[in-house]
Structure formats: structure tokens, C-alpha cells
C-alpha positions in Angstrom: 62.3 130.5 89.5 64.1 129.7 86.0 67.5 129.9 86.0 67.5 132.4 83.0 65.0 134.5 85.7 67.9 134.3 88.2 70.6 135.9 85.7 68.4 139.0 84.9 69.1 141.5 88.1 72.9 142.6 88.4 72.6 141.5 91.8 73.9 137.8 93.5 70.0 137.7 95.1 69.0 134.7 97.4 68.3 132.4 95.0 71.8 132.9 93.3 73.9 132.3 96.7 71.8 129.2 97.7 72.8 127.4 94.4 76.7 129.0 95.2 76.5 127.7 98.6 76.6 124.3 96.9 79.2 125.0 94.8 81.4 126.6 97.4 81.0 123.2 99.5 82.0 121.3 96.8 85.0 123.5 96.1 86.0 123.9 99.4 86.3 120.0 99.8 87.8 119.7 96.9 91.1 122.4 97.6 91.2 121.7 101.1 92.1 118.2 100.2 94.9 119.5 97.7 96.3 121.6 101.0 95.5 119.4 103.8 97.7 116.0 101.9 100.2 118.5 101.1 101.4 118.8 104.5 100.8 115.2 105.5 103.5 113.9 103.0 106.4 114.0 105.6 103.6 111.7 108.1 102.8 109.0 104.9 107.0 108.7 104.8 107.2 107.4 108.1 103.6 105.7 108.7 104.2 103.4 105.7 108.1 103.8 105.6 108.4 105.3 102.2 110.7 107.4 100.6 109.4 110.9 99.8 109.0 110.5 96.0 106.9 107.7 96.7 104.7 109.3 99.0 104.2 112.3 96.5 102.2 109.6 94.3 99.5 110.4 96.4 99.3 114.0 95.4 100.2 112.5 92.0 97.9 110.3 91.7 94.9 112.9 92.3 96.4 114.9 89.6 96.7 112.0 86.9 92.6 111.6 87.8 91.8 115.3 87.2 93.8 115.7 83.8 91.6 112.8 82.8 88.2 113.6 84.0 88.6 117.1 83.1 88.3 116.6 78.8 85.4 114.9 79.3 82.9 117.4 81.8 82.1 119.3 79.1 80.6 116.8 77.0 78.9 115.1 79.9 77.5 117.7 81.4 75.5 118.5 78.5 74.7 114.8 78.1 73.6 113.7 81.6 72.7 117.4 83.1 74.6 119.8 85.4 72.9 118.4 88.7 73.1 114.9 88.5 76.7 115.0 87.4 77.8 117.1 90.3 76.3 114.7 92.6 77.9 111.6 91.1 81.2 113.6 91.5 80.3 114.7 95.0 79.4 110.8 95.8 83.0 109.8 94.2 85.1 112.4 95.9 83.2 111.3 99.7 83.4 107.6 98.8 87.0 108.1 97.5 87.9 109.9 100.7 86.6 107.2 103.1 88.5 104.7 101.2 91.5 106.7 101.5 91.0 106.9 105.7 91.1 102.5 105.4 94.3 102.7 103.4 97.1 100.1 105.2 99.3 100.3 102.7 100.8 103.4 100.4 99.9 101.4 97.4 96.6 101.6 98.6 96.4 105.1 99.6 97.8 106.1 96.5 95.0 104.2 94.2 92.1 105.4 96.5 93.4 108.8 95.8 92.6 108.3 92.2 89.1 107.5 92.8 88.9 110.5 95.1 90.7 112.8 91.8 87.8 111.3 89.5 85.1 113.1 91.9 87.0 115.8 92.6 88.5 116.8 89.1 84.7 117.1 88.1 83.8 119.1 90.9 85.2 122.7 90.0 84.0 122.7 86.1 80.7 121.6 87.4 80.4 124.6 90.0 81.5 127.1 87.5 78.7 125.7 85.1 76.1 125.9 87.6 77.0 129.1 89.3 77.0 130.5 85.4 74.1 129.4 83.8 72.6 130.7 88.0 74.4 134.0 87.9 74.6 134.8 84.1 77.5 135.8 81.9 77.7 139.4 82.3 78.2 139.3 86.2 81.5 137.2 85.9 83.4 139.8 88.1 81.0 138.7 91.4 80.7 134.8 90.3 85.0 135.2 90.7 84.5 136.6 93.8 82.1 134.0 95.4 84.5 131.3 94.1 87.4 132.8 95.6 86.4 132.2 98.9 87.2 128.3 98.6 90.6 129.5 96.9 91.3 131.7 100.2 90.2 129.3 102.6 92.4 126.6 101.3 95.9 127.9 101.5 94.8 129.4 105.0 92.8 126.7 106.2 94.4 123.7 104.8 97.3 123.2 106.1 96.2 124.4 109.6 93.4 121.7 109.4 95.9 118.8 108.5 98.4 119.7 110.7 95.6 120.0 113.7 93.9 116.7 112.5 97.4 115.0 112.5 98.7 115.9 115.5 95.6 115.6 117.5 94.0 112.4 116.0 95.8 110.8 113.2 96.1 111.1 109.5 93.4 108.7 109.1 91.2 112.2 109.8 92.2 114.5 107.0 90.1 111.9 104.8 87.4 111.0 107.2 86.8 114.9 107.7 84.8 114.8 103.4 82.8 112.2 105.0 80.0 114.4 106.7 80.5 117.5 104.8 80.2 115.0 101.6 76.9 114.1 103.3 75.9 117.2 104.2 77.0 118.3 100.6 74.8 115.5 98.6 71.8 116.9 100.7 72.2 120.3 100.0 72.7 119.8 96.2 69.4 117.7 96.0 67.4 120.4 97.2 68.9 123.8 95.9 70.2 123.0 92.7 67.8 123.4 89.8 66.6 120.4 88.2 68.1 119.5 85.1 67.3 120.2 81.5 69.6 117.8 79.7 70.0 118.9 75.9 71.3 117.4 72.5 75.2 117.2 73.2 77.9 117.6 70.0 78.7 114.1 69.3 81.3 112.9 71.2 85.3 112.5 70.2 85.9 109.1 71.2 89.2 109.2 68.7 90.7 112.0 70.5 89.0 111.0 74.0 91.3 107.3 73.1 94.3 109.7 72.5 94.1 112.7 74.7 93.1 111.1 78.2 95.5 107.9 78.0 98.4 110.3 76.5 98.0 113.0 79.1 98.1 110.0 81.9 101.2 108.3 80.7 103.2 111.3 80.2 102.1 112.6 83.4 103.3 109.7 85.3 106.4 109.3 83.3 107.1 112.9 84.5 106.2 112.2 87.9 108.4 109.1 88.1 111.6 111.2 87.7 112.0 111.7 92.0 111.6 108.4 92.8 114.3 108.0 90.2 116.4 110.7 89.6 117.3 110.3 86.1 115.2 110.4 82.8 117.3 106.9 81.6 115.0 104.5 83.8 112.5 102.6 81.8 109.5 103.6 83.8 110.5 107.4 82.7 111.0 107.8 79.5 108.4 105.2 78.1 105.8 106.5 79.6 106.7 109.6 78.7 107.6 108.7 75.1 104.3 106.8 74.7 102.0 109.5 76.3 103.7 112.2 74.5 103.1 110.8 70.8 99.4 110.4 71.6 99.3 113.7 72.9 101.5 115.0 69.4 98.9 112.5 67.6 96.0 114.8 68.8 97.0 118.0 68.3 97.5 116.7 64.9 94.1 114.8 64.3 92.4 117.7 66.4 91.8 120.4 63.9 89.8 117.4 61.5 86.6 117.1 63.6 83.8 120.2 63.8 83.6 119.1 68.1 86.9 117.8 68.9 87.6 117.1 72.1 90.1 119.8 73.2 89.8 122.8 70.4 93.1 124.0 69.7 92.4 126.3 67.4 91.0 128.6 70.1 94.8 130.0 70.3 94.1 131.8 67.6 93.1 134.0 70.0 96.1 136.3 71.2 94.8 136.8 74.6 94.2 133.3 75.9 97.4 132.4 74.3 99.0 134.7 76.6 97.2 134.1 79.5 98.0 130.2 78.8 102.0 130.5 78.5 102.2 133.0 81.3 99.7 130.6 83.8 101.7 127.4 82.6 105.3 129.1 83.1 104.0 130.7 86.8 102.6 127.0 88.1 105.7 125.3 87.3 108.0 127.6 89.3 105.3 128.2 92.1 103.5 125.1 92.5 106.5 123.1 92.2 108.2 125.1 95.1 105.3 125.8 97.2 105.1 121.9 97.7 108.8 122.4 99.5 107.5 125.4 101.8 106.0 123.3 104.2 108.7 120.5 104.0 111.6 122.9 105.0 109.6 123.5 108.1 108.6 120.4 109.0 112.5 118.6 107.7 115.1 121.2 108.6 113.6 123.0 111.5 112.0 120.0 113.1 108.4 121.7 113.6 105.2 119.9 113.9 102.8 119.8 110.8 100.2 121.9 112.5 103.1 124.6 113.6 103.7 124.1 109.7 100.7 125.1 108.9 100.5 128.0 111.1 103.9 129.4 109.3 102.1 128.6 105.9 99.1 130.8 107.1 100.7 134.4 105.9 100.7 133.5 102.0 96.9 132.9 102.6 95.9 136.2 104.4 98.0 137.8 101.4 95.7 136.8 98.8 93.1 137.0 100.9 93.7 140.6 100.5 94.7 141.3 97.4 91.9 138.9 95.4 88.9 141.3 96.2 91.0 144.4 94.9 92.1 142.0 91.7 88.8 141.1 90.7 87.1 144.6 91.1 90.2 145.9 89.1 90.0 143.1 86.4 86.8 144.5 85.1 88.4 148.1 84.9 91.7 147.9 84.4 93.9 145.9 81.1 95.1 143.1 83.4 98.3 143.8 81.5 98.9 147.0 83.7 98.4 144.9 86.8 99.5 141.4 86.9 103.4 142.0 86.4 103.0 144.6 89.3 101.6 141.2 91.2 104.6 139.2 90.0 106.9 141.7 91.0 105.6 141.2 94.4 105.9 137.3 94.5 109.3 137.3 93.6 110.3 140.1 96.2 108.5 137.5 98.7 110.1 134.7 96.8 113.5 135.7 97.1 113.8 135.3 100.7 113.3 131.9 100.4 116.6 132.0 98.3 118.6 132.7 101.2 117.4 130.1 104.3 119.7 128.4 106.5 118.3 126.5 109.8 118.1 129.6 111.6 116.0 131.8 109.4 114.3 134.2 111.2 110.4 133.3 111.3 109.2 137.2 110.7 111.1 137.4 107.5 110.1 133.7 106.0 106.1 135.2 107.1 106.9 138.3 105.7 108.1 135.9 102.4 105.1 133.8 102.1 102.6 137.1 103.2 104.3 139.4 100.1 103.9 135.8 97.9 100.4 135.7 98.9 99.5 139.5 97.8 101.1 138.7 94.3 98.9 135.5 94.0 95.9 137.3 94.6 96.7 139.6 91.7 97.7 137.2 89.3 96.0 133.9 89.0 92.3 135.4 88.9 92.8 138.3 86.5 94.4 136.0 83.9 91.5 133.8 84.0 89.0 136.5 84.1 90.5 138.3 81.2 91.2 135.4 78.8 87.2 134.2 79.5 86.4 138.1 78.6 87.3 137.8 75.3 86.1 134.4 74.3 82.8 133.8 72.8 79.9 131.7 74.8 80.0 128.8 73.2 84.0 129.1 73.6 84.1 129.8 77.4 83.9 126.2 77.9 86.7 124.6 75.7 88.8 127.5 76.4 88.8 127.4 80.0 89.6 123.4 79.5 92.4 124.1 78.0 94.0 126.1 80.1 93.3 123.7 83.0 94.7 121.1 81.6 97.5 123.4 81.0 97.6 124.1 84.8 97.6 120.3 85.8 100.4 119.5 83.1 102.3 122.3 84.5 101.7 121.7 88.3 103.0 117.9 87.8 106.2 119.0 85.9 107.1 121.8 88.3 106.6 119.5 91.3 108.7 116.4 89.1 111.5 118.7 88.9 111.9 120.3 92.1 111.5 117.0 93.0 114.4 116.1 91.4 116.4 118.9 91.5 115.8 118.6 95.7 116.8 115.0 95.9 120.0 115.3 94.0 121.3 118.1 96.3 120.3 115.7 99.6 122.3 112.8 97.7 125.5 114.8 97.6 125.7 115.1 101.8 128.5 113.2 102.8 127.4 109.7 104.0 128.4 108.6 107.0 131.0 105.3 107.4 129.4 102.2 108.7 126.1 103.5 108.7 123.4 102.0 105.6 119.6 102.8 105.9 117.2 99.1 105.4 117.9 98.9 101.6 121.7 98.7 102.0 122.1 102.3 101.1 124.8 104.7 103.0 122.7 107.0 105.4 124.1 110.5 104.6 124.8 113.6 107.1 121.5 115.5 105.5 119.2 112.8 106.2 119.8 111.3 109.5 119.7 114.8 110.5 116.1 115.3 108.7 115.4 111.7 109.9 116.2 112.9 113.8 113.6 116.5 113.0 111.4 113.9 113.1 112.4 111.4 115.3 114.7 112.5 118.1 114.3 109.0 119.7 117.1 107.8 116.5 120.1 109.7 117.8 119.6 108.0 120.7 119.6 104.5 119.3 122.9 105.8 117.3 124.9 108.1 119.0 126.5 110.2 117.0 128.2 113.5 116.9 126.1 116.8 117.6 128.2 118.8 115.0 127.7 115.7 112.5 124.0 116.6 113.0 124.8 120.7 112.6 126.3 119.8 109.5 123.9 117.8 107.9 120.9 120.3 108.9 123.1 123.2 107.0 123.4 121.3 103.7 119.8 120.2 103.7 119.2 123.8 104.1 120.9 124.9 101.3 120.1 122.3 99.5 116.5 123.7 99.9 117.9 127.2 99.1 119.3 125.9 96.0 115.8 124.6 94.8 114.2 127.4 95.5 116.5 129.8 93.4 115.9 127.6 90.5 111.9 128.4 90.8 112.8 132.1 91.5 114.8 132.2 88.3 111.6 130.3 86.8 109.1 133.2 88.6 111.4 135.8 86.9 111.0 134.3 83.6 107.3 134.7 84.1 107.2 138.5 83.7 108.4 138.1 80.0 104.9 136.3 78.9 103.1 138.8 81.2 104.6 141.6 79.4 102.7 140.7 76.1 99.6 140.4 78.3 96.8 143.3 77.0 97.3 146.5 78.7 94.3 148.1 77.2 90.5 147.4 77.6 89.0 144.8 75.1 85.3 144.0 74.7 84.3 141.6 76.7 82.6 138.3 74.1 81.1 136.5 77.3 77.7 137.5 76.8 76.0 135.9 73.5 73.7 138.0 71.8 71.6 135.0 71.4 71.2 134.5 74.8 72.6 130.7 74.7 73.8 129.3 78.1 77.4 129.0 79.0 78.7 125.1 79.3 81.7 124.0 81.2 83.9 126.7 82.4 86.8 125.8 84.7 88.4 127.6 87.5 92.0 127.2 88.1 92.6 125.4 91.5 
């Protein structure tokens, strides 16, 4: 059966869900990793005796692959077919994730997680292309659906998974996990996926590829420096940032000359995904950023294990898991622009009681936090997607859902960079302790030898210090995570201003193409 045949009925039939059953795999590996590192960051700090900035490289790192790989799907897809480019990505991501689980040093982890980012940055793009060339255009609302499932399982599943794997085996197992579903995955794709029908691609933008990809790595990791350093006046900050922002500035400018440039800007012509773009890109840094710092005030002020961490986590995930059916049935019926600030409201209600913890915090009301949270995030980061797609040609699906996910990974890096920061300069101010200097000559301050003894009673004993020294320095790293997290509330406030301009009344959808041409490389936002 032809994959134009499969799009005909209205209906996902069989042969439709045995091609997404590939795709879900393959996106399932891919978030779960996001979720399951997330809350293994506190384990890499004292495994290879790192500082926490540094260990955030290997979430970093992952990202600086994606914002590369992701310019260039499009174009290859077309080039080297659908099929046999999801398998090469599938083969990197497994690979990458074996090498990861041999790591001995963080150096090491950190460049295998790179390789692993080049597989699995291809892997969402890909999906969407298969499961919309399989499913066709004009059932959109469904295809959301079935890809939501990975974006449900992760938040849930992730973090339960790594803090399980962690506590029962070792870290070494959140990577070795991709090995047989990678397998099992390869397999699968061989025999379900249609075979491919590579066509003439649009030449290629080298030029911009040579500006774009380079650019958006260097300013990325200038960015993602600024932890580990804490001010914007070290070298290894602002040049790469400087650098990587004037190719970035040099494209935008060179990017309206070619007829197939790499990124098409001038798609924000269009009022619609220009909204949907500000208002996704203002909501990832305040949430991502701050939902990186979730697990860590479990796991660093109240001393709980990193599968109990997960566990806590699990409420945000059953929220959305709610709320994202409803969303996407309502996206196709209802002007997002009468629903999404209605969702927002709801995340920052749920956010706020992050605002206010101490190291007593009651449980019920952080879960009743993160499950409120999770309801809004169903209703928000699917219906902007959906609706900016809507209105968008076919042959502009592709560059303008790129756009907006590089958008997302820019956004993601900078909002984690600066709570980052803005986290590690409120620890600094607890009031060291006299006599005491960690390995580098550094005082040891109140708020981290009590972080440091969350996680390793076995210290106080080896320095016996006072219990209300210890009470002290747990309060101020507690508000020092309360003060974070009021920054990114007043950032999730700020977020209802773009969603106000969002459309609030029904526009014709553009996805279908009278000509009947085949949708390339649409992203979903992970």
C-alpha cells in the first residue's frame, strides 16, 4: 500500500499505526533520555567529582548537537530518503548511548553525549515526516495525538526510570537501557517503514549551513558557559558568544538573497507563527530553565533519593497527561487564542507554589504545584504548534516548524544558563565556614556542606559540626531556590502578554496543498 493510499480514509487504520509505532519508539528514546539525565545530574557531581555547572554540559552538550543537526533534516531528508535517514539517526543515538554507559571520565560523557544529540536531534523531524507523508495533512489533529504519547510518557516515565535505574544498578544503565530498544528499534523500522522514494532536493545552502550551524553552536556554548562561571567577563563567555552571534546576525542578513536558504526567515511574515514563536521562546526559558531545578531541590535540600525524586516529579506528568487529549481535540475547534492563556494561567497558579519553599514544604502542595503545572502544559505547548502549522502552506510546514525548534533549543539553553546562574550566585552568598576549604582551596559555605551532607551523611561525621550550622545552611539553599524560581514565575507571567495577541478566531487551515504535494520536515517541539 502507497503511502498516498494510506492518507485517503480519515481514519489512523493499521497500516498508519505500524509506521507510528516506529516513530513513537524513536521518540520515546529520544525524550526519555532528555528526562532520565535530567535527574542523574546530582549522581555525575559526585561519581566524577564535578561541580554542577560542569555536569550540566552533558545536557548541554545534547542540545549544542540538536541545534546543529536540526537545519540540516530538511534538506537531507529529501536527499537521502525518509527511511534510511531515520535509521542512521536511530544507529547514532544507540551507538552514542553505549558509548555514553563506557564513559570514565565527565569529559568523556560529555562528548559521547554529542554523538548521542546528532542521532537523536534527527529523530523527532524525521518521525513527524514519516508519520505525515503516512497519515496525510488534513488529519494533523490525530498525528498530534499519537505523538503525544512519547511527550506524556517522558515527564512521567523519565525521571522514575532514572531514578529506579540509579538506585538499583548504577548510572551506567540509563544509557545502556537505548541499547536494546535501539535494536529492537532498527528492526522494526526495516520492516514497517515504506521504502524510500528519494526526489530532486533544492540545492543546498552551504553559505548559510557555514554560518547558521557553527554560529548557533558557539553562541550556545558561550551561553552555557555562564554557571560554570558566573559572570559574562570570562573569555570563554563572551567570545563565544560574540563570535557565534555575528554569524548568526550575518545570516539573517545574507538569508533573504538565496530562493532555498537554509532557515527562511521571511516566513514571519506570517502573524500567526510569529506569535506562536515569541510566546513558545518566552514560555521555554522561564519553564525549561526552572524545571531543570525541580528535581534538584528534592534531591539537594530535602536529601531524597533520585527515584523518590522522580516519584514527586510524576504529578506534572499525569497533568498533561490529562489536559493534552482535551487540547488537541479543542485546537481544531476552538482559536487557540481563547485557550492557551486559560492554560498559562494554570501554570503559573501551580508555579507559584514553588515561590514559597523552605525545607519543610509540605509534599501535597509541591504535587499539587507540579500536577496544576502539568494541566497548563498540556494546553499550551501543542495548540501553539498545531495552530501556527494550520496556517502555513505545505511546502512551508517544514521550514516553519524548523524555525521554531531552533527557537525552542536557543531558548531552552538560555533559560537553563540563567537559572543556572542566577542559582549559583544565591548558594555563593551562604556564609562560609572558618577553617574549612573544599579540594580547590575554596571556603566550604553553610549552604553546601549542608547540600553536600543530603547526599552524603557519612561527611558530618568525618567533620563534626554543629546541627544548627546544618539548619541554617539547608534554609538559605532553600530560599535560594525560592528566589530562582520567582525570577522564572515573573518570566511565566510575562508569557501571557505574547499569548494575548495569539488568534482568538478560527483561520483556514493552509496544510493541505491543493496540488497534493507531500509535506517535508516538520518538527515537533520536545
Amino acid at each position: 500500500m502507497t503511502q498516498q493510499s494510506l492518507a485517503t480514509s480519515d481514519k489512523l487504520d493499521g497500516a498508519v499505526l505500524k509506521v507510528a509505532g516506529v516513530v513513537v519508539i524513536g521518540a520515546i528514546m529520544s525524550i526519555l533520555d532528555v528526562t532520565v539525565v535530567s535527574v542523574a545530574l546530582p549522581k555525575f557531581q559526585s561519581e566524577f567529582d564535578a561541580s554542577y555547572a560542569r555536569v550540566a554540559w552533558t545536557m548541554t552538550a545534547y542540545t549544542l548537537a540538536l541545534a546543529t543537526v536540526i537545519p540540516l533534516s530538511g534538506w537531507a531528508a529529501d536527499r537521502f530518503g525518509t527511511k534510511r535517514l531515520y535509521m542512521v539517526a536511530l544507529a547514532l543515538f544507540t551507538i552514542g548511548s553505549g558509548l555514553c554507559a563506557m564513559a570514565d571520565t565527565i569529559g568523556e560523557l560529555i562528548g559521547y553525549r554529542v554523538l548521542q544529540g546528532l542521532g537523536g536531534g534527527m529523530l523527532m523531524p524525521l518521525g513527524m515526516t514519516i508519520m505525515t507523508r503516512a497519515a496525510g495533512p488534513h488529519r494533523i489533529g490525530r498525528l498530534m495525538a499519537v505523538l503525544g504519547i512519547p511527550m506524556l510518557l517522558g515527564p512521567i516515565g523519565g525521571p522514575i526510570l532514572g531514578g529506579w535505574l540509579i538506585d538499583t544498578a548504577s548510572w551506567h544503565w540509563i544509557f545502556l537501557i537505548n541499547l536494546p530498544i535501539g535494536v529492537v528499534a532498527l528492526i522494526y523500522a526495516q520492516v514497517a517503514l515504506p521504502k524510500d522514494a528519494p526526489e530532486p532536493s533544492e540545492s543546498f545552502d552551504f553559505v548559510g549551513m557555514l554560518m547558521l550551524s557553527p554560529g548557533l553552536a558557539l553562541f550556545l556554548y558561550g551561553v552555557s558557559s555562564l554557571p560554570e562561571t558566573g559572570t559574562f567577563a570570562e573569555t570563554k563567555v563572551w567570545a563565544p558568544m560574540l563570535v557565534g552571534g555575528a554569524l548568526v546576525v550575518a545570516f539573517v542578513l545574507y538569508s533573504f538573497k538565496p530562493r532555498h536558504p537554509l532557515l527562511d526567515l521571511r516566513l514571519f511574515r506570517n502573524r500567526s507563527l510569529t506569535i506562536a514563536s515569541v510566546t513558545m521562546f518566552v514560555f521555554i526559558i522561564a519553564f525549561m530553565g526552572a524545571g531543570l531545578l525541580f528535581p534538584s531541590y528534592f534531591l539537594q535540600v530535602r536529601g531524597e533519593s533520585t527515584l523518590a525524586a522522580g516519584l514527586l516529579m510524576a504529578p506534572q506528568g499525569i497533568g498533561a497527561m490529562i489536559t493534552m487529549p482535551i487540547a488537541g481535540t479543542l485546537a481544531d475547534r476552538v482559536p487557540i487564542g481563547r485557550t492557551v492563556p486559560f492554560a498559562l494561567g494554570l501554570i503559573v497558579v501551580g508555579f507559584f507554589g514553588f515561590t514559597q519553599v523552605d525545607p519543610q514544604t509540605s509534599y501535597w502542595l509541591l504535587g499539587g504545584s507540579l500536577f496544576v503545572m502539568g494541566l497548563g502544559m498540556g494546553g499550551t505547548m501543542m495548540p501553539i504548534m498545531t495552530s501556527a502549522l494550520r496556517t502555513l502552506s505545505a511546502n512551508d510546514v517544514a521550514r516553519g516548524s524548523t524555525l521554531v525548534n531552533i527557537l525552542q533549543q536557543i531558548g531552552g539553553s538560555v533559560g537553563a544558563a540563567v537559572m543556572s546562574v542566577i542559582l549559583t550566585n544565591e548558594l555563593n552568598g551562604s556564609r562560609p565556614i572558618p577553617g574549612l576549604v573544599d579540594e580547590s582551596g575554596k571556603p566550604v559555605t553553610e549552604a553546601g556542606l549542608a547540600i553536600a551532607s543530603q547526599q552524603r551523611p557519612e561527611l558530618l561525621q568525618q567533620m563534626p559540626v554543629d546541627p544548627s550550622l546544618i539548619e541554617r545552611g539547608l534554609d538559605f539553599a532553600a530560599k535560594s531556590f525560592a528566589s530562582t524560581f520567582w525570577v522564572a514565575f515573573a518570566l511565566v507571567v510575562l508569557t501571557i502578554i505574547p499569548a494575548a495577541f495569539l488568534p482568538r478566531r478560527r483561520q483556514p487551515a493552509q496544510l493541505d496543498d491543493p496540488q497534493g504535494e507531500q509535506i517535508r520536515t516538520p518538527v515537533v517541539i520536545h
